[in-house]
TORBAKOL-990582 format. One record per residue (C-alpha): residue number from 1; chain; residue in one letter; x, y, z. Coordinates in Angstrom, 1 decimal. Layout:
N
REC   num   cadena   residuo        u        v        w
REC   NUM        A         A        X        Y        Z
...
END
This chain:
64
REC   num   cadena   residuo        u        v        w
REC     1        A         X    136.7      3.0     59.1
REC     2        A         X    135.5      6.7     59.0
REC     3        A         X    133.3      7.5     61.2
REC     4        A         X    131.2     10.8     61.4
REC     5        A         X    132.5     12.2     64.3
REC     6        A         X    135.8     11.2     64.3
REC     7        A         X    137.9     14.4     63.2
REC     8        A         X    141.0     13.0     63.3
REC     9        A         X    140.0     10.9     60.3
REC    10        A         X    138.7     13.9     58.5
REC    11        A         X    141.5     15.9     59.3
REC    12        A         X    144.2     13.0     57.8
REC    13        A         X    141.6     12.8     54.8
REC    14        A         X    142.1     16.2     54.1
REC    15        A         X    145.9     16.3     54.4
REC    16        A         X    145.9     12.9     51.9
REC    17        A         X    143.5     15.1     49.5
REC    18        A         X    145.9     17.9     49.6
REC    19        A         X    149.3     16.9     49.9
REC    20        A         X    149.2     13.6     47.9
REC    21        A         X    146.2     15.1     45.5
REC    22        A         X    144.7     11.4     46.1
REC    23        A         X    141.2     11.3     44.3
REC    24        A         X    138.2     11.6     46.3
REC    25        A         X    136.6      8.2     44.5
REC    26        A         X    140.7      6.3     46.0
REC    27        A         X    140.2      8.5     49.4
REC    28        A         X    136.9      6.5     49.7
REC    29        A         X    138.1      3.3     48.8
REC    30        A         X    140.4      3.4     51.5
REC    31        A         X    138.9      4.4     54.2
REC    32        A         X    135.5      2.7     53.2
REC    33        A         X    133.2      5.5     52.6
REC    34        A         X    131.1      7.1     49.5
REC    35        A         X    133.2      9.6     47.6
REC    36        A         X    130.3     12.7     48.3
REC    37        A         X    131.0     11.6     51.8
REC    38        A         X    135.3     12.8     51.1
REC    39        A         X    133.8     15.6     49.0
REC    40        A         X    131.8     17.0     52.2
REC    41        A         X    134.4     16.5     54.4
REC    42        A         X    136.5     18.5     52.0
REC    43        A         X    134.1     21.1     51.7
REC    44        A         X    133.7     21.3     55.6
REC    45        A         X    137.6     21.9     55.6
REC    46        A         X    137.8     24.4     52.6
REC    47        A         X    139.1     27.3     55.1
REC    48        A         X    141.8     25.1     56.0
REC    49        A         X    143.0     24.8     52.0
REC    50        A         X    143.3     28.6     52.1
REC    51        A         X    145.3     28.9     55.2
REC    52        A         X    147.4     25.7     54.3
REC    53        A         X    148.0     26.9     50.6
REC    54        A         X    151.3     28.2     51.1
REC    55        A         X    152.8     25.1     53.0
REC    56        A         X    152.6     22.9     49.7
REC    57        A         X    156.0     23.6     47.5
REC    58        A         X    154.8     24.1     43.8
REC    59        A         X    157.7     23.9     41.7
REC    60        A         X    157.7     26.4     38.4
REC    61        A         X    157.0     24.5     35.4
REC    62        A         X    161.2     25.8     34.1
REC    63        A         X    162.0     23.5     37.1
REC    64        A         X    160.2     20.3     36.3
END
């Protein structure tokens, strides 16, 4: 299902990864790839974790 050169999967498997904090190994069970293969695409996206930091809420730990 993920192919190389389709960015739009790669983009949606880095959201899924940050937002839902799905593991790499359950990212590439669904989307039928080795987990490395999620890793590298996470690593390729890496800038995007710094600028999309703030748009995840993190509740304090009083809250919880």
């Amino acid at each position: 299902m993920c192919n190389d050169n389709n960015n739009n999967n790669k983009v949606f498997i880095f959201l899924m990864n940050l937002k839902l904090g799905i593991t790499f190994f359950a990212l590439g069970v669904l989307f039928n790839v080795h987990c490395t293969t999620i890793s590298r695409i996470f690593v390729t996206y890496s800038v995007l974790v710094i600028k999309t930091s703030a748009f995840i809420f993190w509740p304090s730990k009083k809250t919880i």
